[in-house]
C-alpha positions in Angstrom: 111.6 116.2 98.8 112.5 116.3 95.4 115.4 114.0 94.9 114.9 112.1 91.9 112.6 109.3 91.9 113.5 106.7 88.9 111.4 104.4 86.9 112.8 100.8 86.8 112.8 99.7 83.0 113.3 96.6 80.9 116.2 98.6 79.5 119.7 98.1 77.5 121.6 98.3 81.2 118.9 95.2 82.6 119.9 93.0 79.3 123.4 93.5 79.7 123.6 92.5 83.5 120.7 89.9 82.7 122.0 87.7 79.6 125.1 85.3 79.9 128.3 85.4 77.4 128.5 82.2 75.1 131.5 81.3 76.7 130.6 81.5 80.5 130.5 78.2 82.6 128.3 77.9 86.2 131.3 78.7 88.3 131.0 82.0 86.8 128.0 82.8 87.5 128.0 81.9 91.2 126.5 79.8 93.8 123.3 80.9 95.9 122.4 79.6 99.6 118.7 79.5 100.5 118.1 78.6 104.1 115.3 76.7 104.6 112.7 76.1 107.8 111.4 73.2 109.5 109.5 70.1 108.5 106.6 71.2 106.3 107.6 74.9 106.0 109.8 74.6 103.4 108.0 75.0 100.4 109.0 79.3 100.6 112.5 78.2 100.5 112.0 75.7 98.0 110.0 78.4 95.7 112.9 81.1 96.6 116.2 78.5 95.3 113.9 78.2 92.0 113.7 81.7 91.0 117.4 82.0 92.0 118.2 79.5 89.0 116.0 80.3 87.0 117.4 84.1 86.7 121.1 82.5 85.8 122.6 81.7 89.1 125.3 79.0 88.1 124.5 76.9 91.2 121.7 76.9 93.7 121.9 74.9 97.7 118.9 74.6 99.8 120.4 74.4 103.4 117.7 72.4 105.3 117.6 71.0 109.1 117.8 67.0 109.4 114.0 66.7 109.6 113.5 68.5 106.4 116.3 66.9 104.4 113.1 64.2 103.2 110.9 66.9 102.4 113.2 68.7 100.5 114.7 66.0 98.4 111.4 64.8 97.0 111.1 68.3 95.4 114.6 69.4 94.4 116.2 68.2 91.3 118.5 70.8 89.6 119.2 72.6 93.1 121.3 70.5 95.4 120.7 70.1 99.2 122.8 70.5 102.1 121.8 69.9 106.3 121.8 72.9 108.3 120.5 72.1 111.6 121.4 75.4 113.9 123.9 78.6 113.4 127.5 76.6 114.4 126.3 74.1 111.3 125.4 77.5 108.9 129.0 78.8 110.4 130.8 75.4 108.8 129.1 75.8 105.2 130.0 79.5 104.7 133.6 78.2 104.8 133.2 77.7 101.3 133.8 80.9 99.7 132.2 80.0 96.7 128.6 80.4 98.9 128.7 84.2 97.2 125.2 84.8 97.8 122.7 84.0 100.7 118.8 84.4 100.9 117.5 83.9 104.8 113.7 84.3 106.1 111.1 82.4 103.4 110.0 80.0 105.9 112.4 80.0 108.3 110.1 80.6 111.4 110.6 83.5 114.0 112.6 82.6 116.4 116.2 83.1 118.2 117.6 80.7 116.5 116.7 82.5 113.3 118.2 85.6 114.9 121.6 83.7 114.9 121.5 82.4 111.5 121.2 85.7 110.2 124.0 87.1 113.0 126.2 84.3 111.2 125.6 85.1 107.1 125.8 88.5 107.6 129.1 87.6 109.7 130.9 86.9 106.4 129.9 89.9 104.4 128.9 88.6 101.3 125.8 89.7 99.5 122.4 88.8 101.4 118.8 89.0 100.9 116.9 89.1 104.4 112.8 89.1 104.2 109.7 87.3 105.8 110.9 85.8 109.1 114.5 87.0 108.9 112.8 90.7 109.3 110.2 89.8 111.6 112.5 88.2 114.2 114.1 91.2 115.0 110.7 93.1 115.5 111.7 94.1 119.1 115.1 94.8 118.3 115.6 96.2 115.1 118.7 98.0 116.3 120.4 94.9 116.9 120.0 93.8 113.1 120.7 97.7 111.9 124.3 97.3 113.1 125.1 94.3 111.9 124.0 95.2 108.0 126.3 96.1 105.0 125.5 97.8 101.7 125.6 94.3 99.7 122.3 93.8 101.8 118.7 93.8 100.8 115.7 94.2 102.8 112.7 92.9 101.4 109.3 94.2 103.5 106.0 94.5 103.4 104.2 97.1 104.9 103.3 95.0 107.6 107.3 94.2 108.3 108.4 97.4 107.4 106.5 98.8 110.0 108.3 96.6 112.6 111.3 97.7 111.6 111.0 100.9 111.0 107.7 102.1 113.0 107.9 105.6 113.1 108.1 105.9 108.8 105.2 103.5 108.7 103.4 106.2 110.9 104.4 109.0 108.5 103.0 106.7 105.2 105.9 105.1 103.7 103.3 102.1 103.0 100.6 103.9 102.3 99.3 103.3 98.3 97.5 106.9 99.3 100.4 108.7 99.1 102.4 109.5 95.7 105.2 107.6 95.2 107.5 110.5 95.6 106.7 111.1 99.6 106.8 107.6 100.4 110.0 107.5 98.3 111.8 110.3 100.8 111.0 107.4 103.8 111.8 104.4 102.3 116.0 106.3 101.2 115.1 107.6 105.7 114.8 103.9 106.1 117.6 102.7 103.8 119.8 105.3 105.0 119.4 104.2 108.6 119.9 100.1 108.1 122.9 100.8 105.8 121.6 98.9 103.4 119.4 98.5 100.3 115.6 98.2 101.2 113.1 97.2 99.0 109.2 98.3 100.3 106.7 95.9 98.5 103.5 96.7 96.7 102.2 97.8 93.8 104.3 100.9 93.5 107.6 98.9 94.6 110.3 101.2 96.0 113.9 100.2 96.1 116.2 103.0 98.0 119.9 102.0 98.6 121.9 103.8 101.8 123.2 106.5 99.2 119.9 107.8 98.9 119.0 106.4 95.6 115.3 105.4 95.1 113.6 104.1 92.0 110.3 102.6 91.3 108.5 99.8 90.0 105.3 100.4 89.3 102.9 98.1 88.7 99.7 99.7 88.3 97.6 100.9 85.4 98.8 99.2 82.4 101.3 97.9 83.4 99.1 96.0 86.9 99.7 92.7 87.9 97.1 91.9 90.5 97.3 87.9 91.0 100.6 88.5 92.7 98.7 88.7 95.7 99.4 84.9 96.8 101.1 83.2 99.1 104.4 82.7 97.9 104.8 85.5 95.3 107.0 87.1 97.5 109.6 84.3 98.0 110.1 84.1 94.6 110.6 87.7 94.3 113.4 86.9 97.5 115.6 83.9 95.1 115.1 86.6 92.4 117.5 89.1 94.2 119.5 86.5 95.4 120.4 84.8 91.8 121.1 88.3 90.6 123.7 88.9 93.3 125.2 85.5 92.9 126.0 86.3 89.3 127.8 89.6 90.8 125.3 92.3 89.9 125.4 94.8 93.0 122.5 95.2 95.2 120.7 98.3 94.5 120.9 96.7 90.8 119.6 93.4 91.8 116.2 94.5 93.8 115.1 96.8 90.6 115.9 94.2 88.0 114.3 91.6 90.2 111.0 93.6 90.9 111.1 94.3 87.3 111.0 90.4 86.1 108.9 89.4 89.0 105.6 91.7 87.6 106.6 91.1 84.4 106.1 87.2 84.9 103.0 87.7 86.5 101.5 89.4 83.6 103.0 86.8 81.2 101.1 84.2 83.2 97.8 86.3 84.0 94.7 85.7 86.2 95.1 82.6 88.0 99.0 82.7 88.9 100.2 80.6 91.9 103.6 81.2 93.2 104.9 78.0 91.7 104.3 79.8 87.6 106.6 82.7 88.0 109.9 81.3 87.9 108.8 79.7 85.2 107.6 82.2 83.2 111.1 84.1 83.2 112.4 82.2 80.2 109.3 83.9 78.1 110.5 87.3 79.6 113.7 86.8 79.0 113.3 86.3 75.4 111.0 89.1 75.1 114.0 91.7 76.8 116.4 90.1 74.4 114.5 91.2 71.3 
C-alpha cells in the first residue's frame, strides 16, 4: 500500500497526444484492425472500428469471416472491410506492417479458434487491445495467454473476466466498488505485474495499472457519474477507443487512461438514454470542449 494512485484528467498532456498537427496525413496516424465474429455477432466489432476512427486513427479494417462479409458491408462506410476466416488467414493480413494496431474479442465468440487468433496478433508484437471473448477464452488457462503478452498490451475486464483471469485478486476485492480505490488499486498493478501487460479493471472507479506498477484512476462517480454506460455495447466502444489511440502511436498505459477518460466523458455529453451506438459520436463535442 501506498504507492501513488493518480487521477486521470482532461489535461494539457491528453490534448497534446489527443489533437492532430495541420500538416499530418492518415498514414500518419495509423491503421487499426478490429476482428470481427460470426454472422449476426458483429455489431461489437462494428461499434469498436467506430470509436477507433472517431478518436483519430488514420485508417480503420474490420477483418470479418466470409459469412459476415454481407453483414458487415451494409453497415461500414468510412472503415474498410477485409475476410478473415481462421488464424492462417489473420497470419496473411498482419504481413502488412502498416496493421500497427489490433483490437480482438467484441464479438468474437469463445472458442479455440479465438485462442489462435489472439496466439497469431500477439505473435507480431505490435500494440493490442484483448477484452470480451478474447479474455474469456482463456478462462481455464490464463497462463497460456500470460506468457504470450507484451507491455504494448491492454487488458480490458470486467469484474466478471477479471476474475477468470486472475481468481485469486477477485477473491481479495480488486472488483469490489466496497473497497477504496486505493486497495483495489495494489491488485489490479498484482494483476498487471503478473500478465506483463497493461490492465484496465472496468467500473465506475476504472483502474488502469501498467506492469511497472503504475495505476491511476478514472472515476466516474459523484459529479463526475455517468450511469447509462451500463448497456450492451458501451464497453466495445471503450475497446476501438484504446485501439485508435495506439494506432496513432500513443503508448499503452497512455492510451487506456485517455480512452476511459473520453468514454465517460461522452456518456455525460449524451445523458440518460445513451445506447452504445451515441458515444463515438459524441467525441467530436468532447474534443472541442478539451481543446478550449
Amino acid at each position: 500500500m501506498g504507492r501513488e494512485l493518480r487521477r486521470v484528467e482532461g489535461d494539457a498532456a491528453m490534448r497534446a497526444r489527443l489533437f492532430k498537427q495541420g500538416a499530418a496525413h492518415k498514414y500518419a496516424h495509423g491503421h487499426a484492425l478490429v476482428l470481427a465474429g460470426g454472422l449476426g455477432r458483429t455489431g461489437a466489432a462494428r461499434l469498436a472500428a467506430r470509436g477507433a476512427l472517431r478518436v483519430g486513427a488514420g485508417l480503420v479494417t474490420v477483418a470479418a469471416p466470409a459469412a459476415a462479409m454481407p453483414e458487415c458491408a451494409a453497415q461500414l462506410t468510412a472503415i474498410m472491410l477485409r475476410q478473415v476466416d481462421d488464424a492462417g488467414a489473420l497470419a496473411g493480413l498482419l504481413a502488412d506492417n502498416r496493421l500497427n494496431a489490433l483490437c480482438l474479442g467484441p464479438g468474437l465468440g469463445v472458442s479455440e479458434g479465438t485462442r489462435r487468433m489472439v496466439t497469431v496478433a500477439l505473435a507480431v508484437q505490435r500494440a493490442t487491445v484483448l477484452d470480451a471473448d478474447a479474455l474469456t477464452a482463456f478462462a481455464e488457462v490464463p497462463e497460456a495467454l500470460f506468457a504470450r503478452l507484451h507491455p504494448a498490451t491492454v487488458l480490458t475486464p470486467h469484474g466478471g473476466e477479471f476474475a477468470r483471469l486472475f481468481p485469486d485478486l477477485a477473491e481479495q476485492g480488486a472488483a469490489d466498488p466496497g473497497r477504496p480505490a486505493a486497495a483495489r488499486a495494489e491488485l489490479v498493478r498484482a494483476a498487471a505485474e503478473r500478465a506483463g501487460a497493461v490492465v484496465l479493471l472496468k467500473g465506475a472507479e476504472t483502474l488502469v495499472a501498467t506492469p511497472r506498477g503504475a495505476c491511476a484512476l478514472n472515476d466516474a462517480t459523484g459529479p463526475r457519474a455517468a450511469p447509462w454506460l451500463a448497456t450492451a455495447g458501451a464497453g466495445d466502444v471503450l475497446a476501438g477507443l484504446i485501439a485508435g489511440l495506439m494506432a496513432r502511436g500513443v503508448d499503452a498505459g497512455a492510451a487506456a487512461e485517455t480512452a476511459a477518460w473520453l468514454h465517460v466523458e461522452a456518456a455525460r455529453t449524451v445523458g440518460p438514454g445513451l445506447i452504445a451506438e451515441d458515444l463515438p459520436d459524441a467525441l467530436p463535442a468532447v474534443l472541442r470542449e478539451l481543446a478550449g
